[in-house]
C-alpha positions as CSV (number, residue, x, y, z in Angstrom):
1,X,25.0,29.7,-56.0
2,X,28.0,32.0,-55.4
3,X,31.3,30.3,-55.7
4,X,34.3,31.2,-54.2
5,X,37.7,31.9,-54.9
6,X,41.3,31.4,-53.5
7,X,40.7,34.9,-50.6
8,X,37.6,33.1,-49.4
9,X,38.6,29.8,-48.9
10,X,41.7,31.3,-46.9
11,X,39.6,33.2,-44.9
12,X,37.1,31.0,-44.1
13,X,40.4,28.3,-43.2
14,X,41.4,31.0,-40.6
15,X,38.1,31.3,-39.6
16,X,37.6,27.6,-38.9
17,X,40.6,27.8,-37.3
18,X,39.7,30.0,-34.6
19,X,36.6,32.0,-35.5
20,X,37.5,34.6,-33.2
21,X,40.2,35.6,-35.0
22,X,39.6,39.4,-35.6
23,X,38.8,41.4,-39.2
24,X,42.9,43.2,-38.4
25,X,44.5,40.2,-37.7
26,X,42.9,38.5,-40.7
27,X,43.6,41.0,-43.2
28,X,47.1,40.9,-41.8
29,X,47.5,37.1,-42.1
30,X,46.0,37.3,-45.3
31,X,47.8,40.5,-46.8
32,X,44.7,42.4,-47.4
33,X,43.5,45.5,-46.2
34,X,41.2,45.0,-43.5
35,X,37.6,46.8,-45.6
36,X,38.5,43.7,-48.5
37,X,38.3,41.2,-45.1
38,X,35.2,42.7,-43.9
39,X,33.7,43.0,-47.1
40,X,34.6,39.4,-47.9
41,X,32.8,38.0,-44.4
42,X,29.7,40.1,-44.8
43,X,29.8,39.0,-48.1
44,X,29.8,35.6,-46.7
45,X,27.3,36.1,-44.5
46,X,25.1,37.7,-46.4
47,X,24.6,34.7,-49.2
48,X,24.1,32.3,-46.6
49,X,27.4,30.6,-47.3
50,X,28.9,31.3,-43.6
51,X,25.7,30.5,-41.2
52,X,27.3,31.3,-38.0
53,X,30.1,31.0,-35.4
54,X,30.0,28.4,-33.6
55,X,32.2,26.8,-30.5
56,X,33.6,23.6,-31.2
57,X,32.0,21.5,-28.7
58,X,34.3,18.2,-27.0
59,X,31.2,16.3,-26.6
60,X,33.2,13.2,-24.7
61,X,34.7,16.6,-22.6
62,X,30.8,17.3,-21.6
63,X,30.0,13.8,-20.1
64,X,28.4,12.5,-23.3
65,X,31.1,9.8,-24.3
66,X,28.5,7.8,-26.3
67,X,27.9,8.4,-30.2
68,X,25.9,7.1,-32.7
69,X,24.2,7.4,-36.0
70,X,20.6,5.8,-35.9
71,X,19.5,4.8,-39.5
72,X,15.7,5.1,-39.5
73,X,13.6,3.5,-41.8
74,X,9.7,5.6,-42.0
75,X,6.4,5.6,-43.7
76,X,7.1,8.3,-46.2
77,X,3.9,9.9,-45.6
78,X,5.2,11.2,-42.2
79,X,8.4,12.6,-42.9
80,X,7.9,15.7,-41.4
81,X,5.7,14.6,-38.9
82,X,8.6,12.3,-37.7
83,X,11.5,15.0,-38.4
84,X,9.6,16.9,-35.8
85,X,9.5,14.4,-33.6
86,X,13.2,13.5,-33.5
87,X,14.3,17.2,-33.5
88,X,12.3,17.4,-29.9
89,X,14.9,15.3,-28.6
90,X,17.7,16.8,-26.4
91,X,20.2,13.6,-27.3
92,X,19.9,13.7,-31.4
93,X,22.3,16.4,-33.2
94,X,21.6,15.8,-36.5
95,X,18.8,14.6,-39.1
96,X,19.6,13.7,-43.0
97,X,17.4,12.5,-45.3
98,X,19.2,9.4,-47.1
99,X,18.3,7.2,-50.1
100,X,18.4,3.6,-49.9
101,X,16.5,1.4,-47.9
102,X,16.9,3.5,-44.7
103,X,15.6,7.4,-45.1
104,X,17.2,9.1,-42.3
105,X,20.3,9.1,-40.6
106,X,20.5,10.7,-36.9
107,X,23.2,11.3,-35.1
108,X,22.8,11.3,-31.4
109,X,25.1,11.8,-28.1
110,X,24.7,10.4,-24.9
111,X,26.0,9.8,-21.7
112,X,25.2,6.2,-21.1
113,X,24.6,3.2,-23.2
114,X,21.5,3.0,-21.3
115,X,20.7,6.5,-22.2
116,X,21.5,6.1,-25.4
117,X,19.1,2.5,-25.3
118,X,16.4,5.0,-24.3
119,X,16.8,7.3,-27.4
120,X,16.8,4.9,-29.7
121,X,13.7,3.6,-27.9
122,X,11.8,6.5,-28.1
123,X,13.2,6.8,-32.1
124,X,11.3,3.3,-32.5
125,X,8.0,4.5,-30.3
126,X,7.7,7.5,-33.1
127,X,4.8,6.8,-35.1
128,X,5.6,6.2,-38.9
129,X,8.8,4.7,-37.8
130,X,9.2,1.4,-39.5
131,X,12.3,-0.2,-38.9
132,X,16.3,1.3,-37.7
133,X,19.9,0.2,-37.5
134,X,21.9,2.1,-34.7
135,X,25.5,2.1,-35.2
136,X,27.6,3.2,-32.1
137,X,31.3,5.5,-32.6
138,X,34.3,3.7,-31.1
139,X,36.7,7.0,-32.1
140,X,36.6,9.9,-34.7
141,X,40.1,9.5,-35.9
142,X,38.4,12.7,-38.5
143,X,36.0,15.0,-37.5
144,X,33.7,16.9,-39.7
145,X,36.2,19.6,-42.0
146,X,35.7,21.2,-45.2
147,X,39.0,23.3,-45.7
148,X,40.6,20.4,-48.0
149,X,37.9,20.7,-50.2
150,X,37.9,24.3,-50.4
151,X,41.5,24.5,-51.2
152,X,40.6,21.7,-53.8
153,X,37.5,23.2,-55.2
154,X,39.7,26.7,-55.5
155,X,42.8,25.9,-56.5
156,X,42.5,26.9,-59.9
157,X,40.6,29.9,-58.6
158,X,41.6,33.3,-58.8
159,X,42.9,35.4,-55.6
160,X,39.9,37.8,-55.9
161,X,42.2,41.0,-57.4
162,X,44.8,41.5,-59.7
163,X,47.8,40.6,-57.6
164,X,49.2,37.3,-56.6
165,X,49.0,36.3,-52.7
166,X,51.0,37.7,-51.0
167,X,53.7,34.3,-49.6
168,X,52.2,34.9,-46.1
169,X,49.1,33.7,-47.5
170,X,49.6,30.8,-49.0
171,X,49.6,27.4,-47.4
């Protein structure tokens, strides 16, 4: 596991930012020469720990106003059978395996409530699947972020170098 220090989560708090934010304008928000921020983001890259760069999609923006998380209960023999099955459809975003009495969560998007009936249908029609529990979104007063617990996990961190931040850096 490669941890990461103070440079790292800055960067990658830019990045999530706007991750089109290019390697000169982040070394010169950052105060490092742009080879240290290019270094730092294949470095990044390279370990698996940034996976990609992704638009920020407004689902509700798209036509697909409804959410919900589908807690699945399943024959534990078939839980990659049934993975499979669920990742086939369009409308689900999301699989995690879960302990307790329900062993996967899935997050799925529709347009409709009647679309979203149908899903959830077809979850139940999956063969191994046992039992579910489908919770629907009302809001999302907080969507999925990690840069609080970066700056947490790092704040006794070094900066990467020698040198303190320069002030522009720091938050």
């Amino acid at each position: 596991m490669r941890k990461i220090d103070k440079l790292d989560a800055l960067l990658l708090g830019r990045l999530a930012q706007d991750a089109r934010t290019g390697v000169v304008e982040l070394a010169s928000a950052l105060g490092v020469a742009r080879n240290t921020i290019a270094a730092r983001l294949r470095k990044l890259e390279d370990t698996g720990l940034v996976r990609g760069y992704r638009p920020d999609v407004d689902l509700a923006a798209a036509g697909l106003d409804v959410q919900a998380y589908i807690a699945v209960e399943l024959e534990q023999s078939r839980l990659q059978e049934i993975i499979n099955t669920l990742t086939a459809i369009p409308a689900v975003l999301e699989i995690h395996t879960t302990t307790g009495r329900e062993d996967l969560l899935v997050r799925v998007a529709t347009d409709t409530h009647a679309h979203l009936q149908s899903v959830v249908e077809r979850v139940l029609d999956t063969p191994g699947v046992t039992h579910s529990v489908t919770t629907i979104v009302l809001t999302s007063p907080l969507n999925y972020r990690v840069q609080p617990l970066l700056d947490h996990f790092t704040r006794d961190a070094g900066w990467g170098r020698s040198t303190p931040p320069p002030p522009s850096a720091v938050r």
